[in-house]
C-alpha positions as CSV (number, residue, x, y, z in Angstrom):
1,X,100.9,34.0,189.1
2,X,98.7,35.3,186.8
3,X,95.9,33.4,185.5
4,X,93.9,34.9,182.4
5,X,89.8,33.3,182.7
6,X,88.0,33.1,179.0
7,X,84.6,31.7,178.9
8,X,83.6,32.4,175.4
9,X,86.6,31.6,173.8
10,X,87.3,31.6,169.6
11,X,89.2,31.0,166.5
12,X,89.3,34.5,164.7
13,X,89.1,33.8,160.9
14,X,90.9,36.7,159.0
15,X,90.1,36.9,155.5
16,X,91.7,38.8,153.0
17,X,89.5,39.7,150.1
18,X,89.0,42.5,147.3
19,X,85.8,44.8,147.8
20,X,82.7,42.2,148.2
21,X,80.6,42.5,145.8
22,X,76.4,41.3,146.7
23,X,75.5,38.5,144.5
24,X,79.0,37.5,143.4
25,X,81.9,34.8,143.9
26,X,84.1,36.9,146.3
27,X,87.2,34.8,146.2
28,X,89.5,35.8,148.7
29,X,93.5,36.4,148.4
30,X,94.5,35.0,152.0
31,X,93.5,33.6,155.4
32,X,95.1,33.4,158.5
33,X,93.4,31.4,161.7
34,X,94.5,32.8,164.9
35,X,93.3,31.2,168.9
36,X,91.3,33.7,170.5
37,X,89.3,34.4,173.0
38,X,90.1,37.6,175.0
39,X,91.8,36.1,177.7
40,X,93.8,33.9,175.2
41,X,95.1,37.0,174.0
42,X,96.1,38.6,176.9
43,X,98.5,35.2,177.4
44,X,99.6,35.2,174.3
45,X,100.8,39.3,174.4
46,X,102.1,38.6,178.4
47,X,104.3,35.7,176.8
48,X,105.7,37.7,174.6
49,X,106.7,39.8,176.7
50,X,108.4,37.2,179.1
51,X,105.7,37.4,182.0
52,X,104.2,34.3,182.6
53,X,100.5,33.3,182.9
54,X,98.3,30.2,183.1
55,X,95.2,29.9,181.1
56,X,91.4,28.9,182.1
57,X,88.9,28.6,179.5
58,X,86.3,26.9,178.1
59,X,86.2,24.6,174.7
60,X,85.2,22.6,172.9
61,X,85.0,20.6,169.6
62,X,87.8,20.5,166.9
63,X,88.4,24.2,167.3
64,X,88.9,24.0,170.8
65,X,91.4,21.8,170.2
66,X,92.9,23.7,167.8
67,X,93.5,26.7,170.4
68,X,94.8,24.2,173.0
69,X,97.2,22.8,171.0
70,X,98.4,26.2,169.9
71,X,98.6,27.4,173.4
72,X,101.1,24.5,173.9
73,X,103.1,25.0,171.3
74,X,104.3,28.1,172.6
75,X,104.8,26.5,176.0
76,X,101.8,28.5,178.1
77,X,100.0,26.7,180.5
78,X,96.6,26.1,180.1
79,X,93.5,24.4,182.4
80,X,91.0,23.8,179.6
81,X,87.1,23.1,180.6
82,X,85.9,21.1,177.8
83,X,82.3,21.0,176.5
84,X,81.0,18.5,173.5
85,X,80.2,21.4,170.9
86,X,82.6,23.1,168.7
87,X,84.2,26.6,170.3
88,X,82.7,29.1,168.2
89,X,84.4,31.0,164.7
90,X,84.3,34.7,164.4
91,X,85.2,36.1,160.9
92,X,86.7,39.4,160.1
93,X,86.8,40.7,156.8
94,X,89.5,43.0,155.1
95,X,88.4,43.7,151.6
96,X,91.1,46.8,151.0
97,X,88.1,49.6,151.6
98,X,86.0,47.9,154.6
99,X,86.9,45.5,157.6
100,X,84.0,43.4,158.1
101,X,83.5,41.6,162.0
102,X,81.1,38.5,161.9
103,X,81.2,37.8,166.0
104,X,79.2,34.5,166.9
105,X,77.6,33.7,170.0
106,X,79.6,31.0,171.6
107,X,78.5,27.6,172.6
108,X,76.0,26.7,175.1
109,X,77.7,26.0,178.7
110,X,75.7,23.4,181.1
111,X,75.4,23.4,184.6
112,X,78.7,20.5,184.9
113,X,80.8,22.5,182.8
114,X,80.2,26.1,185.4
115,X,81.1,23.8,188.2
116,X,84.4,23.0,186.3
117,X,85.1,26.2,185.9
118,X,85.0,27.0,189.8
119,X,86.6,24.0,190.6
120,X,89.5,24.9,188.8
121,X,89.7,28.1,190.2
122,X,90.1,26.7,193.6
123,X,93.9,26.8,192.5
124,X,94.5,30.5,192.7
125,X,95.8,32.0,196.3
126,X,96.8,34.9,197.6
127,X,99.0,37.3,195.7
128,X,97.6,36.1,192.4
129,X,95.8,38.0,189.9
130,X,93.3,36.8,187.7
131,X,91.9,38.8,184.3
132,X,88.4,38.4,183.6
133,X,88.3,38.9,179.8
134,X,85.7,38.7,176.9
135,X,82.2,37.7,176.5
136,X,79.9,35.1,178.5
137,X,78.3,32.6,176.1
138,X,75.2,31.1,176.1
139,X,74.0,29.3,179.1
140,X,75.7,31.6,181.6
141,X,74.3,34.4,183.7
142,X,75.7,37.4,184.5
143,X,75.7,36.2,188.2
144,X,78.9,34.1,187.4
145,X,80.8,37.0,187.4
146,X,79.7,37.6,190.8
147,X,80.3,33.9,192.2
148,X,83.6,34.1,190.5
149,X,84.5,37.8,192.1
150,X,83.3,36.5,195.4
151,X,86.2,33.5,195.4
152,X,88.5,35.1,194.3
153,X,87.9,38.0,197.2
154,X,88.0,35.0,200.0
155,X,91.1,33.8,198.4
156,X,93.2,37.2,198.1
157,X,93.6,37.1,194.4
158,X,93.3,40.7,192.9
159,X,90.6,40.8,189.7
160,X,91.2,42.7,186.9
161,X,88.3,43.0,184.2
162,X,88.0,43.6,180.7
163,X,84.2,42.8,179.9
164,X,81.7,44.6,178.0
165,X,78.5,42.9,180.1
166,X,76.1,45.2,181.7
167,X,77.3,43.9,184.9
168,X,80.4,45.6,185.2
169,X,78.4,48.1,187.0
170,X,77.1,45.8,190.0
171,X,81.0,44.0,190.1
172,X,82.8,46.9,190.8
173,X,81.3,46.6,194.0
174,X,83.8,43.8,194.8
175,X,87.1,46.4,194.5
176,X,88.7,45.1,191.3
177,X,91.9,46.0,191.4
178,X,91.8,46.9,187.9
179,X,89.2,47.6,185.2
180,X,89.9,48.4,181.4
181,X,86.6,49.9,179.1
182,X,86.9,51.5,176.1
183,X,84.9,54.1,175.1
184,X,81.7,52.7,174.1
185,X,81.5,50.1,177.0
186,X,81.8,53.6,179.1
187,X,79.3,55.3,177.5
188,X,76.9,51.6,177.1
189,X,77.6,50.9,180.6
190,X,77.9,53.5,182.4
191,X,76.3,56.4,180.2
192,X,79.7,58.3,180.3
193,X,81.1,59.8,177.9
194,X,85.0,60.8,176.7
195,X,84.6,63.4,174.0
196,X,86.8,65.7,175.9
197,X,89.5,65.8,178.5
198,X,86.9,67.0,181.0
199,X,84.8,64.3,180.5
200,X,87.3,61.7,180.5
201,X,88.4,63.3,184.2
202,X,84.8,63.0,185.4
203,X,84.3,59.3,183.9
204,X,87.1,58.2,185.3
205,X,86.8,59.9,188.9
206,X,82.8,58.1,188.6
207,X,84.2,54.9,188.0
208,X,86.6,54.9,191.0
209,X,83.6,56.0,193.5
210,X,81.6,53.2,192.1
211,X,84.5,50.7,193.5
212,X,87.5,50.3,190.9
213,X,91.2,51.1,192.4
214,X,92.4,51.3,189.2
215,X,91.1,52.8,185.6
216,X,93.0,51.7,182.3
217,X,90.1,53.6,179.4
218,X,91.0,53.1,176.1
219,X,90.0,55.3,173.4
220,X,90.9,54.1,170.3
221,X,92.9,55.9,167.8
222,X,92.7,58.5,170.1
223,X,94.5,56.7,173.0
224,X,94.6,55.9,176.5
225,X,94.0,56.8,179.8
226,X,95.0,55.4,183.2
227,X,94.5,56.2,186.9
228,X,95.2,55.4,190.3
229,X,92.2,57.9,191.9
230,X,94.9,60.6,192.1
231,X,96.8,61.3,189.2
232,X,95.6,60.4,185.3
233,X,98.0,59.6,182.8
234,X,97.6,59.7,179.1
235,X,99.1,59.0,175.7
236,X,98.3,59.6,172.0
237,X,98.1,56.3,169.8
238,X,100.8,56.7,167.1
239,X,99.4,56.8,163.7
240,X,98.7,53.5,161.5
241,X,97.1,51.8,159.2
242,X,94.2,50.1,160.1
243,X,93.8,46.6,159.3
244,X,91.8,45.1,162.5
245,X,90.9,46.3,165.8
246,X,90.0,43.1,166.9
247,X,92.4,42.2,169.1
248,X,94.2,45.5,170.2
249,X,92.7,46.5,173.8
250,X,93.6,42.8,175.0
251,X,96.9,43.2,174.0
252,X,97.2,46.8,175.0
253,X,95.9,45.4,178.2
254,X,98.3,42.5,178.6
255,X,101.5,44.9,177.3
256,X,100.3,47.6,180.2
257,X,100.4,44.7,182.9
258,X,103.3,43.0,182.1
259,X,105.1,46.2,183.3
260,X,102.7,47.2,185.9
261,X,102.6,44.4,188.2
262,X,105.8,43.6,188.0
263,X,106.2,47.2,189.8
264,X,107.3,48.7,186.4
265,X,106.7,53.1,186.2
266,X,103.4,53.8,185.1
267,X,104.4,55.8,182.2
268,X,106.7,53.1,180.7
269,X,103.7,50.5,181.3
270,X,101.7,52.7,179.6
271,X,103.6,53.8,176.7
272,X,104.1,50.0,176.3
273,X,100.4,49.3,176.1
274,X,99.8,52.3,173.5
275,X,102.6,51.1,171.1
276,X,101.5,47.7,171.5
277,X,97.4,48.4,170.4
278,X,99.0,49.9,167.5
279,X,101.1,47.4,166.5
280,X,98.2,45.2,166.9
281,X,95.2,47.3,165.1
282,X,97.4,47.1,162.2
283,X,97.9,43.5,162.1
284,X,95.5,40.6,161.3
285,X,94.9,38.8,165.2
286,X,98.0,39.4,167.1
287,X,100.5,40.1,164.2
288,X,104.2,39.7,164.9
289,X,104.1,42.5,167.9
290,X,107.8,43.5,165.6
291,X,107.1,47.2,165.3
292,X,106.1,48.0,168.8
293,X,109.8,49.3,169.7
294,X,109.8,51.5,166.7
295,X,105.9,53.2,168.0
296,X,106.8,53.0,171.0
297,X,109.7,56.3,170.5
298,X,106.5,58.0,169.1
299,X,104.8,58.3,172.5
300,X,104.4,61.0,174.7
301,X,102.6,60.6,178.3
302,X,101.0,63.6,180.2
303,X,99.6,63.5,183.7
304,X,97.4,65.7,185.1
């Protein structure tokens, strides 16, 4: 099983608007609400493409159960922790020259509501994989990642991690099985860089001699990279419009493993993963994920 772990989770507001104007009544021309939270996402994409995960979390508040209740709809399980407050609202802005991201903090998590979180972990085993994804919120350390690392080891559940926390440094340590920056967490992080081919090459071989068996970078519009520690892989994004980037390396992420561990070819996971960011960066949230066949017959991947 995979099992996707979100501790900061959202609802992304996506608001539609002509240019803002200081000072003024900016009425806006549509809204959609989407559940979100990194993790989220990466169930959501993984459903749509027929491989099946469970959801941990944390919420709370009205729009926690709002994202709940969505996630059951589409028939995904989910293990919420709850918590009194409301789960936070991030707003991004689309005002036809400018896309605006309002990200909040998150809610404060006590002491109780950590220890649910671990208890409810005690359910994965060996052969499972869990995805650490998104941001931690108030109230918890970056030592949590660590305690959470260190079950999952003693269990035999593989860890793959998408977070942009200082910390990702120290968890490689642990032998992730998978770890998916982007560019700036590479350069914040690790004070790499990925201007050039030869860069990216000496980033990437870093990374694996700090601890990570596996390397999925993204770069943006420019594209993505993988690597096993022997042989890199990459692909040019297709060309489109932009509308949000918001939500585009979970789902590249999620699109990428749903071939990958299933013991899919590298290439096809990863031409998967680069159609699907594309799809995604020019939707509001998720989208409808109905163009990624069409971007996907754009994409050429190279090794070297």
């Amino acid at each position: 099983m995979i099992y996707t772990l979100t501790l900061n989770t959202a609802v992304d507001m996506n608001i539609f608007s002509d240019p803002l104007l200081p000072g003024k009544v900016n009425r806006t021309r549509h809204t959609e609400y989407c559940p979100n939270g990194k993790g989220v996402n990466v169930s959501l994409v993984l459903n749509h493409f027929n491989t099946p995960s469970h959801i941990l979390g944390i919420f709370g508040g009205f729009t926690g159960c709002y994202i709940v209740e969505e996630i059951r709809k589409r028939r995904i399980g989910i293990t919420p922790t709850w918590v009194a407050d409301p789960t936070r609202i991030n707003v991004f802005i689309h005002d036809g020259q400018q896309e605006y991201k309002l990200v909040n903090p998150g809610t404060w998590i006590d002491d109780e509501s950590k220890q649910q979180v671990l208890h409810h972990l005690e359910n994965v085993k060996n052969g499972d994989y869990l995805v650490i994804s998104g941001s931690l919120p108030p109230g918890l350390e970056s030592l949590f990642y660590a305690e959470i690392l260190a079950q999952c080891t003693t269990k035999g559940c593989e860890v793959i991690l998408d977070i942009s926390h200082a910390s990702l440094r120290q968890l490689l340590e642990f032998q992730p099985l998978l770890i998916k920056p982007n560019d700036d967490e590479l350069f914040e992080i690790f004070g790499l860089r990925s201007d050039t081919p030869e860069q990216i090459k000496t980033a990437v071989a870093t990374l694996h001699q700090l601890g990570a068996r596996h390397v999925l970078l993204t770069l943006g519009a420019k594209g993505m990279v993988f690597s096993d520690g022997q042989t890199q892989w990459f692909c040019a994004a297709p060309e489109v419009q932009l509308v949000s980037s918001a939500c585009a390396g979970d789902a590249a992420l999620a699109a990428f493993l749903s071939v990958w561990l299933a013991g899919g070819e590298v290439k096809d996971a990863l031409t998967l993963a680069c159609a699907t960011g594309a799809d995604v960066a020019a939707s509001a949230g998720l989208g409808q994920l109905n163009r990624v066949e069409q971007l996907r017959t754009q994409i050429q991947v190279a090794t070297s």
